[in-house]
C-alpha positions, 0 to 999 in steps of 0.5 A: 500500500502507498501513500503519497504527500507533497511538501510546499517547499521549493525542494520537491518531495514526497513520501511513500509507506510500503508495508509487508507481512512480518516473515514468518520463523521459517522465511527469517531462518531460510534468510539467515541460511543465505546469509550463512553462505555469503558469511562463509565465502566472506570469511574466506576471502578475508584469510585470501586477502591477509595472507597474499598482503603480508606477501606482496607487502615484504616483497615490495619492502624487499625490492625497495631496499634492492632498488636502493642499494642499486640505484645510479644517479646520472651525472646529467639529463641531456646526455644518454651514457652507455655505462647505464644501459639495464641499470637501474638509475635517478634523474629529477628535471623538467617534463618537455612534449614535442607539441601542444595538447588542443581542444579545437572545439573551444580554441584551447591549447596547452603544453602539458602531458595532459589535458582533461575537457570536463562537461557536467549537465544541470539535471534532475538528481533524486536523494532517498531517507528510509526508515522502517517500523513495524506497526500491527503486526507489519513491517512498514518502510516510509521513504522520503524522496527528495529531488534537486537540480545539480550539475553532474559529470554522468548522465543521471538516469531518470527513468530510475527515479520514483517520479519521473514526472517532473523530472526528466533528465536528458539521455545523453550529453550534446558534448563529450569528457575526454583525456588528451595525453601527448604521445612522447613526454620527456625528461631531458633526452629520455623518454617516459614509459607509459606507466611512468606517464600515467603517474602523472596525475596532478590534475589543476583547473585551468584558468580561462581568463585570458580566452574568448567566447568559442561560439555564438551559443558559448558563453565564458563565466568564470573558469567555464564556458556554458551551453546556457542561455542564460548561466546564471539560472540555468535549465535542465539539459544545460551544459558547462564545461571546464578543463584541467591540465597535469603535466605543465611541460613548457613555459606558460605566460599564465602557468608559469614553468614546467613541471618538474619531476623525479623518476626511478627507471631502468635505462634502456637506450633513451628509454626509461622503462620498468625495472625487474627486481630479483625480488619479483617486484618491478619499480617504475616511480615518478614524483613530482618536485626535484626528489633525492633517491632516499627520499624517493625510496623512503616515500615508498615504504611509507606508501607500501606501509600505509597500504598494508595496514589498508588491506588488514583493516579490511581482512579484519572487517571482512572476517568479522562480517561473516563470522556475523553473518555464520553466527546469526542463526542462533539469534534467529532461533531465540528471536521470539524472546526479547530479553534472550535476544539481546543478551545473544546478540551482545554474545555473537558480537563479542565472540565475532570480535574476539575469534576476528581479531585471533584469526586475524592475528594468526593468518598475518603470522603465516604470512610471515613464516617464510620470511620472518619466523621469529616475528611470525611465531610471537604474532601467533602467540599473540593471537591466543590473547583475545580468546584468553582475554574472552576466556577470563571475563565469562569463568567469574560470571560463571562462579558468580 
């Protein structure tokens, strides 16, 4: 059953109830079944996730420290030395392109490596709130929708939305995003690779001050042009359009000087391409700014480290989650208790809590075993402290 109102607000809304019967035991057990399985294969994946990431994790900090050891700084940029040919080496300068990026369309060019064209459409975007309370014997789910006019970089769907009466987007955009990137980026007289170009990614909106109106249809407002008749109270299907540079690889009257960057590469010939450590890892870095090789190496780590305790933290998650979702048969079965079923559902966090954290302990310290035994055995040891600590809280309850 639905019930609609609208509000006199100049934010359109409304709101409709839907109700359902209240599931029955079984439906509810046959619910948590499936949720038993998705736990499972949760559960699973959190001990694939952990222990493939202490791998990967010691292999980078290995071939880290390999690079380092390794590396050759180049005495000068514009000279190509045959000593370094397969060499791993460090060069920091100035980024350089044979040719200016253009956007013809808009009389636009740059010198940079790349140059994004932007365009957002004004549409129609639909926001949800729902709630759910249960009411004589029936679940009832009340949902506000709200809509509001917004300019978006996708087209918003509006045959998705729960009125679309009212507000009809658009289905496709009169004029495209796209990425130009120049197809030979330097650094002295060697040339980037395609993943080291790909590190280039610093994007900056480019000011367009100092340009004319494109077109008859075009208006410039700011840092954009408009597809608008009027970019001050602009309509739905209207269009804006903005550009963003990264890469600055010229001197620039209004930007100022090339960018500079630091890379780490193996040199083949004129070509700086991925390095194959003994380690299995393959390093092929750039930074911007003018970067010594320990600092280089050092931000590395620091990002390796940063993605490592990333990736634990969702192992963990993911293993709490479904031992949750393994364990929530036993509050399907007391739910018709209300005390019980709080004071089990108190239980089954806790003991998700304790057995995650223990698991998660121990799968970190396999990963280990081959590398570091030592720390390896003292994590497993530490993942007997949750249990332990679980253990300890419930034999005084017990004897009370």
């Amino acid at each position: 059953f639905q019930q609609f109102s609208d509000t006199g607000s100049s934010r359109k809304e409304h709101v409709k109830i839907t109700s359902e019967p209240k599931p029955g035991f079984l439906e509810r057990l046959s619910e948590t079944s499936a949720g038993m399985l998705i736990g499972l294969v949760t559960f699973l994946l959190a001990f694939y996730l952990l222990f493939t990431n202490e791998g990967r994790a010691l292999r980078t900090a290995k071939s880290l420290d390999e690079g380092l050891s390794l590396v050759v700084p180049l005495d000068s940029i514009h000279s190509i030395s045959q000593q370094n040919e397969g060499k791993l080496v460090h060069l920091a300068g100035a980024l350089s392109t044979s040719k200016p990026l253009f956007d013809p369309s808009y009389g636009l060019s740059i010198q940079a490596v790349k140059l994004k064209r932007k365009v957002e459409m004004y549409q129609w975007v639909e926001y949800e709130d729902s709630k759910e309370y249960e009411e004589n014997g029936e679940i009832k789910k009340e949902t506000k929708y709200s809509y509001d006019t917004e300019w978006k970089s996708e087209v918003v769907n509006s045959r998705n939305f729960d009125r679309e009466i009212g507000h009809k987007n658009p289905s496709a955009m009169a004029v495209e995003s796209f990425t130009a990137v120049s197809p030979n980026v330097q650094v002295g007289s060697f040339v980037l690779s395609k993943g080291l170009v790909d590190k280039i990614d610093d994007f900056k909106q480019l000011s367009l001050s100092h340009l004319e109106d494109p077109h008859a249809d075009v208006t410039r407002g700011g840092d954009y042009f408009y597809h608008s008749d009027n970019p001050r109270r602009p309509e739905v299907g209207d269009l804006r359009v903005s550009f963003f540079y990264a890469g600055l690889s010229g001197d620039d009257p209004h930007l100022g000087s090339a960018d500079k960057v630091t890379v780490i590469a193996r040199q083949r010939g004129d070509q700086l391409i991925p390095y194959h450590t003994k380690s299995g890892d393959v390093l092929e870095i750039l930074y911007p700014g003018d970067l010594s090789a320990e600092e280089v190496f050092q931000k590395e780590h620091e990002s390796n480290t940063m993605k490592t305790w990333a990736l634990r933290a969702a192992g963990w998650l993911s293993m709490f989650v479904g031992i949750s979702l393994m364990t929530r048969i036993f509050y399907t079965l007391v739910d018709w208790f209300p005390v019980v079923r709080e004071l089990v559902s108190v239980g089954l966090k806790a003991f998700a809590v304790c057995v995650a954290s223990s698991l998660w302990l121990l799968t970190i310290s396999a990963g280990w075993l081959f590398y570091r035994p030592l720390w390896a055995l003292l994590l497993a040891l530490l993942s007997a402290v949750p249990i332990l600590v679980a253990r300890s809280r419930v034999l005084p309850k017990k004897q009370q």
